[in-house]
C-alpha positions, 0 to 999 in steps of 0.5 A: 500500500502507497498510503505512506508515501501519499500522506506526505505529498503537498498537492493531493488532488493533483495526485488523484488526477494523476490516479483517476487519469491512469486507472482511467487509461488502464481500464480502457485497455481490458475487455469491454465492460460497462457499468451502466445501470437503466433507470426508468427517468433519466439522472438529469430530470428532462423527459426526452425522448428516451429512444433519442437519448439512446441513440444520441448517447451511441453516437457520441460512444461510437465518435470517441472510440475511434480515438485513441486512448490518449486523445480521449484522456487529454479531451477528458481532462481538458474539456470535462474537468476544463484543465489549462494545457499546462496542467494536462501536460503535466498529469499526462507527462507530455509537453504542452505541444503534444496536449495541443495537437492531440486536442487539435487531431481528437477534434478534428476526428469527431468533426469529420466522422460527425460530417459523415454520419449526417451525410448518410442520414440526408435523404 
């Protein structure tokens, strides 16, 4: 156990980012498994259509699997936890070049896979 090595660091919650980033990275690399329960209204309380929802949801789940685990990580910490580029750079142990272009390509990719996914639902 780490438990005395982590009791003495100075910035804890830069440690768990650090914890959540990798654990986040290392599970992705095991079988696909989801932790997902179904509930009958949804966590956020709007009634939307519920078969929209779901097919929204596979959407945005097929979009971020083609990019790679480390373009999902620097999309994760950088859009969903809204962290400077500076501070992705250091959790991800890169340079803040590579946290820019990986955000820039990951982008890139959801746009041009969205354009093409609208383009075969045009009739």
């Amino acid at each position: 156990m780490v438990w005395p090595r982590v009791h003495g660091i100075d910035r804890p919650g830069a440690y768990l980012r650090t914890v959540l980033v990798r654990l986040a990275l290392r599970e992705r690399r095991r079988a696909r498994w989801r932790r997902e329960t179904t509930t009958a209204t949804p966590p956020d309380g709007t009634t939307r259509d519920p078969t929209q929802a779901a097919v929204d949801r596979l959407d945005l789940a097929d979009l971020l699997a083609t990019l790679t685990v480390k373009q999902r990580a620097v999309l994760l910490l950088r859009y969903v936890e809204d962290r400077p580029v500076a501070e992705v750079a250091t959790v991800l142990g890169v340079s803040q070049g590579t946290v820019k272009r990986r955000s820039f390509d990951a982008l890139e990719r959801i746009r041009q896979r969205m354009r093409l996914t609208t383009a075969r639902r045009t009739p």
